[in-house]
VEXKOL-912550 format. One line per 2 residues: number of its first residue (from 1); their letters; for each residue x, y, z of C-alpha. Coordinates in pm, 1 decimal. Example, Ala and Ser with C-alpha at 12.3 -4.5 7.8 and 13.67 -1.06 7.14 Angstrom:
# VEXKOL-912550
1) as) 1230.0 -450.0 780.0; 1367.0 -106.0 714.0 $
***
This chain:
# VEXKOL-912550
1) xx) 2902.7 980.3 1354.7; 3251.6 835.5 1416.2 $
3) xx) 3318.0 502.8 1262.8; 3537.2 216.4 1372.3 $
5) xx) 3846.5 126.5 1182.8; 3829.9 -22.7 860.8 $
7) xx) 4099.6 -276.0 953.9; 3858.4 -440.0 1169.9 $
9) xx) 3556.1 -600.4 955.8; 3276.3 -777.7 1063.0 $
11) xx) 3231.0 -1093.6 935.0; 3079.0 -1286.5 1215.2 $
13) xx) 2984.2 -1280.5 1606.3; 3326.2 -1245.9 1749.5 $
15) xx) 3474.5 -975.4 1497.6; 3118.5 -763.6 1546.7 $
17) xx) 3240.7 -771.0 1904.4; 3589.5 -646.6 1847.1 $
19) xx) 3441.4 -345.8 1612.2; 3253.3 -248.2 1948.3 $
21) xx) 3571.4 -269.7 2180.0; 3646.8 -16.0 1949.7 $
23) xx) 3436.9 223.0 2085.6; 3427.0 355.3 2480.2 $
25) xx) 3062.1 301.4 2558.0; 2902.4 -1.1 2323.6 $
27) xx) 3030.4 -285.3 2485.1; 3099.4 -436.4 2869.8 $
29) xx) 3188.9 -780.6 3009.0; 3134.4 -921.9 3354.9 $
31) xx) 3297.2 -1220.4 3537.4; 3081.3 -1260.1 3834.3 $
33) xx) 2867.6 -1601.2 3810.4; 2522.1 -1517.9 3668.0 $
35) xx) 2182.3 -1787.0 3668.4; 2064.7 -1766.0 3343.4 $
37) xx) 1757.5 -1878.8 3515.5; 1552.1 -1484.2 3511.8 $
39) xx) 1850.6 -1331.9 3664.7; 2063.5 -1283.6 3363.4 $
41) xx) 1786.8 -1103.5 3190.4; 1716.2 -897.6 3469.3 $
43) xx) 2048.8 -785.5 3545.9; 2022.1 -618.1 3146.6 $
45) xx) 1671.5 -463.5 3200.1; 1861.7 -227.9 3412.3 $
47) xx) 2232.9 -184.0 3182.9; 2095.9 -159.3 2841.6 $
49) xx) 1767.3 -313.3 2758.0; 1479.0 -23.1 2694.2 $
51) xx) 1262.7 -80.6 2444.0; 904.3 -186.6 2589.0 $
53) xx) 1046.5 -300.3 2911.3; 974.0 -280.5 3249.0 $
55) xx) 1070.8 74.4 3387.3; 1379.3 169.2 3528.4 $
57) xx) 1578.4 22.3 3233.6; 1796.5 278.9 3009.5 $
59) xx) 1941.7 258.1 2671.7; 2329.0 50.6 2726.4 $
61) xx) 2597.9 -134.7 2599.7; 2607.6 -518.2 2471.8 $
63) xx) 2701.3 -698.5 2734.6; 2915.6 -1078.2 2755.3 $
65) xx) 2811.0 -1244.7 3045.0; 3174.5 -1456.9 3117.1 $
67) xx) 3082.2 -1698.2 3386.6; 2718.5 -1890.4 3360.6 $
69) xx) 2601.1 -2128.3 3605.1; 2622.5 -2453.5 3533.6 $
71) xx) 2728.3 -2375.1 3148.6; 3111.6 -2354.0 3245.2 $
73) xx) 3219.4 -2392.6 2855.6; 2967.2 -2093.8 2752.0 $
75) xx) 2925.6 -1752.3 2756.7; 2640.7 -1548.8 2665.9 $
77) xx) 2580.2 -1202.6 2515.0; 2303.1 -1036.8 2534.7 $
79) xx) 2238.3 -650.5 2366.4; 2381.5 -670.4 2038.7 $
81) xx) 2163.4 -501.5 1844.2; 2024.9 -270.2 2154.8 $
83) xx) 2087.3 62.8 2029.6; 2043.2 191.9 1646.6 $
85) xx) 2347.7 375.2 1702.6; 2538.2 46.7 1773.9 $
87) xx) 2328.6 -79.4 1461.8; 2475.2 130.1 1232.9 $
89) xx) 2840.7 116.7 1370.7; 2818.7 -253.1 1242.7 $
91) xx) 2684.1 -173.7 945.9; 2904.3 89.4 852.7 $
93) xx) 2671.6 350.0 809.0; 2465.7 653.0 1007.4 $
95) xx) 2202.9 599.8 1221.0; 1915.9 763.4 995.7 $
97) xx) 2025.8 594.3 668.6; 1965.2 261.8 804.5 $
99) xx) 1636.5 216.8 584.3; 1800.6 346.3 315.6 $
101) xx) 2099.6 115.2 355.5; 1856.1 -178.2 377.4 $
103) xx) 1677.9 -84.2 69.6; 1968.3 -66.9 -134.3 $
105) xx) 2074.1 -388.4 2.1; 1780.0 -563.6 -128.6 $
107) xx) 1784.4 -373.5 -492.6; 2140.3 -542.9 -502.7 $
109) xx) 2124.3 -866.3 -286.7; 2400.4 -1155.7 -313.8 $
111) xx) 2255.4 -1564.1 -301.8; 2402.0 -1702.3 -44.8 $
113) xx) 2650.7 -2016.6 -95.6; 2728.7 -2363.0 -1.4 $
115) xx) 3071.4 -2421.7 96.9; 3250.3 -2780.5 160.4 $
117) xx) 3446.8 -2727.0 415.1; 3634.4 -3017.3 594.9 $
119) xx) 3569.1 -2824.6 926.1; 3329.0 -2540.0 934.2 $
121) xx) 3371.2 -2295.0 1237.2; 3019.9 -2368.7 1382.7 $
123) xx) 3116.0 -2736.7 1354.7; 3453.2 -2761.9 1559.6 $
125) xx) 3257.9 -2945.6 1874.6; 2929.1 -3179.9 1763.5 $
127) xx) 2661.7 -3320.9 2017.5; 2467.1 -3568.4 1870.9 $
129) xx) 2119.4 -3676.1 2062.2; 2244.7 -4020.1 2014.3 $
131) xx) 2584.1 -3896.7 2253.2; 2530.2 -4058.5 2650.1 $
133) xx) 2404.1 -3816.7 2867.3; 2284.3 -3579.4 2578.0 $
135) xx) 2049.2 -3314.2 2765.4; 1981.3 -2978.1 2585.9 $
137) xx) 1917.5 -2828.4 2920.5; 2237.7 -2906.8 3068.4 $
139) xx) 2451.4 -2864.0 2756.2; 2304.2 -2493.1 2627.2 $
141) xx) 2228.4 -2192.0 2844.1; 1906.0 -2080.6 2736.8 $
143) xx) 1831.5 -1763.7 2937.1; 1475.4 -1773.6 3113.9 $
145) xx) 1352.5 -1332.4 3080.4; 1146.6 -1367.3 3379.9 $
147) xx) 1050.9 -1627.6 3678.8; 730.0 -1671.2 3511.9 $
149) xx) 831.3 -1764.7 3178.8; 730.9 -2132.5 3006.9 $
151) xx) 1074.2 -2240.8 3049.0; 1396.7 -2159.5 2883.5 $
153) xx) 1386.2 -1987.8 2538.4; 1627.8 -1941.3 2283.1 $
155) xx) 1538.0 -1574.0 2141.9; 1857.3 -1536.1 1881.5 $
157) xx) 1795.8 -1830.0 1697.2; 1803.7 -1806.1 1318.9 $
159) xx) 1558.2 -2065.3 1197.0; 1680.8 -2188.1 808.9 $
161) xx) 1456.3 -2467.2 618.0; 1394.0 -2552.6 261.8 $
163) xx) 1017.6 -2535.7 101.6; 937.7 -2941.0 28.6 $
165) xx) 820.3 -2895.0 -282.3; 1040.3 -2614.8 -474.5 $
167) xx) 1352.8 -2607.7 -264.2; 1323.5 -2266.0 -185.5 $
169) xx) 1481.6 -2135.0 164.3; 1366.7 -1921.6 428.0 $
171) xx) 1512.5 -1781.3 767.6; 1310.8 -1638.0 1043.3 $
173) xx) 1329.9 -1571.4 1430.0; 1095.5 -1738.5 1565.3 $
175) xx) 1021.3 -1799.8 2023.3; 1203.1 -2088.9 2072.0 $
177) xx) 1096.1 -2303.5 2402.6; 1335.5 -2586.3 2544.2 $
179) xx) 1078.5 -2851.0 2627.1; 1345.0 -3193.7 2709.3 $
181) xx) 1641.7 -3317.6 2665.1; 1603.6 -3310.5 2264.9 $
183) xx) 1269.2 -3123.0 2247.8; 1245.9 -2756.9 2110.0 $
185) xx) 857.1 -2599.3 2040.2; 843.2 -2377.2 1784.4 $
187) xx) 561.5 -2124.2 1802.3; 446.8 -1989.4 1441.8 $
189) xx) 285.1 -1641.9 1441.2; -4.1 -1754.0 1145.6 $
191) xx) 93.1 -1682.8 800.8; 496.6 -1673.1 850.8 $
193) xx) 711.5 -1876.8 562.2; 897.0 -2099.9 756.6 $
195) xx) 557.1 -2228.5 830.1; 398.0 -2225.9 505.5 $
197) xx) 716.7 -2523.0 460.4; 582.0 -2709.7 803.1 $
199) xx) 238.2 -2723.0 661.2; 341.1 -2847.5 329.7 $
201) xx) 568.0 -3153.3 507.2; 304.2 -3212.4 760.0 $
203) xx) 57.8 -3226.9 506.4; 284.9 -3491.1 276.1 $
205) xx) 353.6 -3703.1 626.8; 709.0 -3606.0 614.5 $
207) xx) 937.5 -3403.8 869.4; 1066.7 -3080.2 760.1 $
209) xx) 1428.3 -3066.0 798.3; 1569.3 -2727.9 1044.3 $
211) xx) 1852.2 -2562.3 1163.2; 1887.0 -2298.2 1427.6 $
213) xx) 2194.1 -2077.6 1405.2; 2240.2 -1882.9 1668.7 $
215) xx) 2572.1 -1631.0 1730.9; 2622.4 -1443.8 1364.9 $
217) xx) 2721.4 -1157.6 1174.7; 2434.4 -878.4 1252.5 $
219) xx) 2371.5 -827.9 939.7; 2197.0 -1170.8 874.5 $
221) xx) 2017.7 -1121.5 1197.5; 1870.7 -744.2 1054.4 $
223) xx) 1829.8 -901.4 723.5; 1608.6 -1229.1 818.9 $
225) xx) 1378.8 -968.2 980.3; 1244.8 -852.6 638.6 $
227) xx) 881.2 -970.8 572.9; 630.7 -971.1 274.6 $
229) xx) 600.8 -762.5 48.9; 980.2 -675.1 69.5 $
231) xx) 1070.9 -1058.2 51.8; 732.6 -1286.7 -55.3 $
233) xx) 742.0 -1633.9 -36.4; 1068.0 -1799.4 -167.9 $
235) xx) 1282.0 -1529.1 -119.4; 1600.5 -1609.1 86.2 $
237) xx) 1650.3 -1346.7 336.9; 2012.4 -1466.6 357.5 $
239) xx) 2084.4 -1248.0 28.8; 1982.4 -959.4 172.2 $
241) xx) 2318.2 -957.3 432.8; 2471.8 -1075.9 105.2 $
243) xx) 2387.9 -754.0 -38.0; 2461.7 -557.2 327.6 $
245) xx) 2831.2 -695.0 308.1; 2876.8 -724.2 -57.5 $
247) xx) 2949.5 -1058.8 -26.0; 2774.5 -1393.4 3.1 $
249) xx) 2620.0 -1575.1 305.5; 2874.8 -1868.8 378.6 $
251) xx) 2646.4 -2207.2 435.1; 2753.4 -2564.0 508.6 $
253) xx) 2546.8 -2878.4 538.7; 2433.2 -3005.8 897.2 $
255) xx) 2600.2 -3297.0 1038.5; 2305.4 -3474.5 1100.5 $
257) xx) 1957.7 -3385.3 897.0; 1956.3 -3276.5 479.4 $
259) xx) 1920.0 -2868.7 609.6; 2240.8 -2575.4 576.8 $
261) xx) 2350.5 -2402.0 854.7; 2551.4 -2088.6 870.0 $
263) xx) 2914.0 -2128.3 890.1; 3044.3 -1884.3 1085.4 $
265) xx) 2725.9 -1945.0 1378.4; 2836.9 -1994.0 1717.1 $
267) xx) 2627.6 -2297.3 1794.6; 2344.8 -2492.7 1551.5 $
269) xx) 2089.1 -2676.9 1663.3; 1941.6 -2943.3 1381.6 $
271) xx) 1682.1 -3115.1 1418.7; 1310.7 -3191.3 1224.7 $
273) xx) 976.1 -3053.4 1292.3; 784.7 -3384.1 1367.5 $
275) xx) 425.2 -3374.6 1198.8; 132.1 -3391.9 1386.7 $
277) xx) 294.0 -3384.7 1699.2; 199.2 -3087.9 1946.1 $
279) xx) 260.6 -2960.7 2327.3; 138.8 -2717.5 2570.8 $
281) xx) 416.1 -2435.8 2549.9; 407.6 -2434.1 2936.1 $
283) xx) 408.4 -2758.7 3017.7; 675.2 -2788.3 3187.3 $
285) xx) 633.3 -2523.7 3438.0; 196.4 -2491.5 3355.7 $
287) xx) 236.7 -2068.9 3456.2; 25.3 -1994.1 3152.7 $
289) xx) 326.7 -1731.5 3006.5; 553.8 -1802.7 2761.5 $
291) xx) 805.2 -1521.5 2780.9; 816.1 -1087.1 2735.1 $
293) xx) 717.3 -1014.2 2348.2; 774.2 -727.5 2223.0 $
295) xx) 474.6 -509.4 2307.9; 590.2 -498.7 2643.7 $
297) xx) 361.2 -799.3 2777.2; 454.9 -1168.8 2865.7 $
299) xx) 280.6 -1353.0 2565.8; 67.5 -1630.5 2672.7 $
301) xx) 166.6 -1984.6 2677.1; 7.2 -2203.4 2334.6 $
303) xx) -219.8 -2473.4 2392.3; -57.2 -2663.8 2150.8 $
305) xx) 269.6 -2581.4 1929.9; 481.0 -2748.5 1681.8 $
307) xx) 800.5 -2958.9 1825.7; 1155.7 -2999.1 1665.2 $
309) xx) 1320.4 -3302.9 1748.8; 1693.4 -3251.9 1755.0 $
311) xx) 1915.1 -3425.1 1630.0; 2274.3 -3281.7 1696.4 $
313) xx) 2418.5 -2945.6 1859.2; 2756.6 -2830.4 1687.7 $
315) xx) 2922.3 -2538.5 1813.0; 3261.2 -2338.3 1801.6 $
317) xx) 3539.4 -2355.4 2067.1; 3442.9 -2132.8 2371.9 $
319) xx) 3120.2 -2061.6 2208.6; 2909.6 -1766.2 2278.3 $
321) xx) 2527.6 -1771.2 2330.3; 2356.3 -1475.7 2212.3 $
323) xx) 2004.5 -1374.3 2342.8; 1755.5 -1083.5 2383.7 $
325) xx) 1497.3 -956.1 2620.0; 1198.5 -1026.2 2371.4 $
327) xx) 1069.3 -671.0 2471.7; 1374.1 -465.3 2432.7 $
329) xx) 1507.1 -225.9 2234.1; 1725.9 -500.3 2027.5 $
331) xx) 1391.2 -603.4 1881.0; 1284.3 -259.8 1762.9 $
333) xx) 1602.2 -232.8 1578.5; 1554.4 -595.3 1450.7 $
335) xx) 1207.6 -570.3 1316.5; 1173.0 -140.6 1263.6 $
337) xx) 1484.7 -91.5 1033.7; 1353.6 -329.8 806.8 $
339) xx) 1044.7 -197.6 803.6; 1174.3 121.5 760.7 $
341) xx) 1359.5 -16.0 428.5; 1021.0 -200.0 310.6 $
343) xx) 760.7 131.6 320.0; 1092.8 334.5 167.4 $
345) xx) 1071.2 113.7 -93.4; 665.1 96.1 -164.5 $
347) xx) 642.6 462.6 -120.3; 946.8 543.2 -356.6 $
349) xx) 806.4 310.7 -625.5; 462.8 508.7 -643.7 $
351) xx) 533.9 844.2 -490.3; 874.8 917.7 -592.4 $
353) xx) 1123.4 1177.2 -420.6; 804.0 1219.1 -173.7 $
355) xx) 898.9 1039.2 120.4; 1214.7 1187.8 243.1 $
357) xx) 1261.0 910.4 549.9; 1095.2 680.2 808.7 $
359) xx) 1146.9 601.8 1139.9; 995.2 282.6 1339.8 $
361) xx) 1007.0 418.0 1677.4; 1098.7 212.5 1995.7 $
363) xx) 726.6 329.7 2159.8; 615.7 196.3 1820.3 $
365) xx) 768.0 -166.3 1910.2; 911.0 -154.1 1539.6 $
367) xx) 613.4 -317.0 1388.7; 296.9 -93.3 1514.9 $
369) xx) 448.9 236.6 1447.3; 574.2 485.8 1160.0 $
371) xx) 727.9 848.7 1119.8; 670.5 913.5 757.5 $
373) xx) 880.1 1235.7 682.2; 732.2 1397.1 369.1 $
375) xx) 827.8 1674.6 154.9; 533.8 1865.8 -42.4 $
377) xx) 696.5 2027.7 -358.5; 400.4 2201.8 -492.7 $
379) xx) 2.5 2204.2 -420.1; -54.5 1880.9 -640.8 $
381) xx) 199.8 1698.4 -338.8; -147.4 1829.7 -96.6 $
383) xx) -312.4 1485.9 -19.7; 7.4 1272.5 -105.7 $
385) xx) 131.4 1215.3 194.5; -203.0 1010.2 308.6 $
387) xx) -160.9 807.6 3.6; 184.3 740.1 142.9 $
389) xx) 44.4 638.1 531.1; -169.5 399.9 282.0 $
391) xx) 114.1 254.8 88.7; 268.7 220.2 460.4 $
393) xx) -1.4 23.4 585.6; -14.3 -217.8 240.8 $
395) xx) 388.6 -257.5 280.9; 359.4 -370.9 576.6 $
397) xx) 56.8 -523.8 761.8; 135.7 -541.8 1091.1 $
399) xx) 166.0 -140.9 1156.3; -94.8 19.7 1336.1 $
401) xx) -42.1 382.0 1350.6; 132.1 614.3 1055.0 $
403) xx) 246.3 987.1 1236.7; 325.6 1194.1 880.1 $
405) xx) 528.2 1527.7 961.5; 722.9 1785.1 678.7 $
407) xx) 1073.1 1759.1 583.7; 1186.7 2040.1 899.0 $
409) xx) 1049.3 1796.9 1157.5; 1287.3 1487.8 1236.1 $
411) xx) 1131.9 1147.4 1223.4; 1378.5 1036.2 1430.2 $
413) xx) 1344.9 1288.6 1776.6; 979.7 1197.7 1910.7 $
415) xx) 1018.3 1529.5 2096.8; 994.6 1665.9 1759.7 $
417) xx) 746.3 1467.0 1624.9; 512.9 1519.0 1913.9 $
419) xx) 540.8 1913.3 1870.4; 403.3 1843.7 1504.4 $
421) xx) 121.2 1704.5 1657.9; 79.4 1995.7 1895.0 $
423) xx) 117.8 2290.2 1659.3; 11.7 2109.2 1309.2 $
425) xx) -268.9 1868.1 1351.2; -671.7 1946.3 1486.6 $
427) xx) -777.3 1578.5 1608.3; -1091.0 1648.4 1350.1 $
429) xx) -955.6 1694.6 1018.0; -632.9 1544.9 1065.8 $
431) xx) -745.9 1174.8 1221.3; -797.0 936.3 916.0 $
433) xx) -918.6 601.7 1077.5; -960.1 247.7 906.3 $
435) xx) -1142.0 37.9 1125.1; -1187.8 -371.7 1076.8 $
437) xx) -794.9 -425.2 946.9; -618.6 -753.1 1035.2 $
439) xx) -294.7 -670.7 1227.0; -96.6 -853.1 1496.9 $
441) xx) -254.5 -1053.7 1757.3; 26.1 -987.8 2013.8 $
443) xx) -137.7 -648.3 2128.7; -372.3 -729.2 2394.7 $
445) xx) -616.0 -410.0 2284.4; -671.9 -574.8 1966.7 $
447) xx) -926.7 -789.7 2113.2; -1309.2 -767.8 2154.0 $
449) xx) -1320.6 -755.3 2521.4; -1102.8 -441.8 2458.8 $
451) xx) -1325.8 -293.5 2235.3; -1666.8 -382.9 2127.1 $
453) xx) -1579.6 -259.1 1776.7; -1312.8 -526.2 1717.6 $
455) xx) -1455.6 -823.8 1560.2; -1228.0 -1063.6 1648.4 $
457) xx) -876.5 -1096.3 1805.8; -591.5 -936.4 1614.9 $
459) xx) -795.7 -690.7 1418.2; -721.2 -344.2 1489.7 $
461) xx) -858.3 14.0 1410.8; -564.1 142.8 1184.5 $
463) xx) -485.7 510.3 1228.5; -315.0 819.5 1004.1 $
465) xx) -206.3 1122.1 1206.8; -113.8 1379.3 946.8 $
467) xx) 69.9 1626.2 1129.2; 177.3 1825.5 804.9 $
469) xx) 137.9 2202.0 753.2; -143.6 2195.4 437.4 $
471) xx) 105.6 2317.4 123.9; -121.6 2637.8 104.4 $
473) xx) 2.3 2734.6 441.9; 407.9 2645.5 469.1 $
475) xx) 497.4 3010.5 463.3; 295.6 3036.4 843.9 $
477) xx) 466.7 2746.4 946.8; 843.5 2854.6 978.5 $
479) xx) 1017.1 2739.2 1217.8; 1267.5 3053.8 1397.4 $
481) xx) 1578.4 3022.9 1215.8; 1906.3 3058.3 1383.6 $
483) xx) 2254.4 3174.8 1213.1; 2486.3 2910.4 1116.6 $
485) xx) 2811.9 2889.4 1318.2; 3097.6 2712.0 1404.0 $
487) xx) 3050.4 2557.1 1763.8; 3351.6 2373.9 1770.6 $
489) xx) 3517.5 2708.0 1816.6; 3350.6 2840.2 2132.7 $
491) xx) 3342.9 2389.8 2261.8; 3650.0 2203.8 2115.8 $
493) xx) 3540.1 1828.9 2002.6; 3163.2 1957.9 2007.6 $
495) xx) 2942.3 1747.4 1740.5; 2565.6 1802.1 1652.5 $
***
């Protein structure tokens, strides 16, 4: 894979963009007026958006949107992360390593760092709520995916909040709903960090101090996607870029609430999570959808979610608004390569030199699906590589289905995966079910009315599909080999 210079480092939104300009078919810009209002979003479904979404749509370029209506001061990108190609180009490393390269980020992870800077680049323009006229609506161009959608959403938006009682930090992503003029709800899928701190504020009558970054250096965006038992509670996700860029996570203090922000962010938003104050996600628009999730399916609208109050809006000059289709390819990438890193890391600690790689597939959504590429070295490996769908399923709770396929098959080409399944797997033997196992309540066939086996909503039949050749049988299993030659010879500039 060719790499961009090395003269041009990324370091933040705007320098990740100029790494892609290096290259003739990652990046495109538009100036013709877009709504951010459902059209935005559905101009990308068709350039560059795959993933879960609506068919056509096609694997494409990031694209800057240059001209937004009624945001004259703003522009927005959307795509960044769209491709795992793209992925690793800003991250300096090949495509299928990118598990690898995460795991050895967090075996060697850097604390991120306050800095006191007079004027921190996400700080060079403030907003406060307190401003005349101050209107989150009219001053930020949160993209709407689809007509039916709660209302806008910020879907980039690096959430970063201290624990009340031991100081620790935590960042996550979570659907971010613009609900007034200083009124953001947050919605909490249960048992995330960020909300383990809300309860714990809520709980001691107090407000829990926030701050949304939005516009940064990909590698903090890949790295806040880690989850337990990769990074348990208390563990600052920030390190984990630290580690990515061998250097630490530049923070500064908000302008207007006791919570860091990240320096080099396009635009912040502070503000507190009030206790005990809920709203209807939709109520603004009362279509009963909040926006596209990931699965592929507009997630409904909560009855009743948590609200930050904000208090102030800093942002660069000319800043950039960064967003994703909630069911594109940018969040496979975002939630399956560290996934990929967190089973690499389980399986390696008890099984080691066993599993060879892992893939979260796009089909898979990043969370509900795994390649495991295994290598069996002798007939004690026979049986190992269900332990390791196991381990798969422990590192990471919200996966679903495990494929398992030998080292000659690549994770990586479904094509090839699926012709494991068709030549080295009887549905009879090879089908290892676990029925009754919590896992994520944003499939809709996790659900009782789906099946009457499923207890309750977000409980799931979890599934092994071990499409390995059994170890006393690898010598019927060859695959035709072919002589080694130089193409390049016979098709000058050819590469594999």
């Amino acid at each position: 894979m060719s790499t961009a210079s090395p003269t041009l480092p990324v370091t933040d939104l705007r320098s990740a963009i100029a790494r892609l300009q290096t290259f003739a078919d990652e990046y495109i810009e538009t100036d013709v007026t877009v709504d951010p209002e459902a059209e935005l979003s559905g101009v990308y479904r068709h350039v560059g958006a795959a993933g879960t979404v609506q068919r056509p749509t096609r694997r494409g370029p990031a694209m800057m949107f240059n001209s937004i209506k009624g945001h004259p001061d703003f522009r927005v990108l959307i795509g960044l992360l769209c491709s795992r190609q793209r992925v690793a180009r800003l991250l300096d490393v090949p495509a299928q390593a990118l598990g690898q390269h995460l795991l050895q980020a967090v075996q060697h992870a850097v604390a991120p760092r306050l800095i006191e800077d007079a004027q921190p680049a996400c700080q060079q323009v403030v907003h406060r709520a307190e401003d005349p006229g101050f209107d989150l609506r009219r001053l930020l161009p949160a993209p709407t995916n689809t007509p039916e959608d709660a209302g806008p959403y910020f879907t980039m938006g690096l959430a970063y909040a201290a624990d009340p009682e031991t100081g620790a930090h935590d960042v996550t992503i979570h659907r971010l709903c613009v609900q007034g003029k200083d009124e953001i709800s947050m919605y909490f899928v249960p048992g995330r960090h960020l909300d383990q701190f809300r309860i714990k504020a809520e709980q001691a009558g107090k407000a829990l101090p926030i701050t949304i970054s939005i516009g940064v250096d990909p590698a903090i965006e890949i790295a806040t996607c880690f989850e337990p038992p990769t990074t348990p509670l208390g563990f600052d996700e920030l390190s984990i870029a630290g580690g990515l860029r061998g250097k630490a996570v530049e923070l500064v203090r908000a302008v207007s609430v006791d919570a860091r922000a990240i320096a080099h962010a396009e635009v912040v938003i502070e503000g507190e999570l009030v206790p005990d104050y809920r709203v209807k996600e939709d109520q603004n628009t009362g279509t009963g959808k909040a926006m596209p999730e990931f699965p592929g399916y507009t997630g409904e609208a909560k009855p009743a979610v948590p609200v930050i109050k904000v208090k102030a809006v800093p942002h660069r000059h000319q800043p950039i608004l960064q967003t994703c289709i909630g069911s594109s390819d940018e969040h496979t990438n975002l939630a399956g390569i560290p996934t990929e890193a967190s089973i690499l890391g389980m399986t390696e600690k008890a099984l080691p030199g066993f599993v060879l790689n892992v893939h979260c597939p796009s089909p898979g959504t990043g969370k509900y699906m795994a390649v495991l590429q295994v290598r069996k070295r002798s007939a004690n490996d026979e049986g190992r590589q269900r332990q390791a769908a196991l381990l798969a399923f422990a590192a990471f709770s919200e996966l679903k289905h495990v494929f398992l396929v030998d080292e000659d098959v690549d994770p990586f080409d479904l094509s090839d995966v699926i012709w494991a399944m068709t030549t080295r797997y009887q549905a009879d033997v090879d089908t290892i079910m676990i029925p009754g196992v919590r896992c994520h309540p944003l499939d809709p066939s996790q659900d009782p009315a789906f099946s009457p086996s499923i207890r309750g909503h977000g409980i799931s039949c979890k599934t092994i599909y071990d499409c390995t050749v059994p170890f006393d049988l690898k010598d019927r299993f060859q695959r035709s080999r072919f002589m080694d030659v130089d193409v390049a010879r016979f098709v000058p500039g050819f590469r594999d």
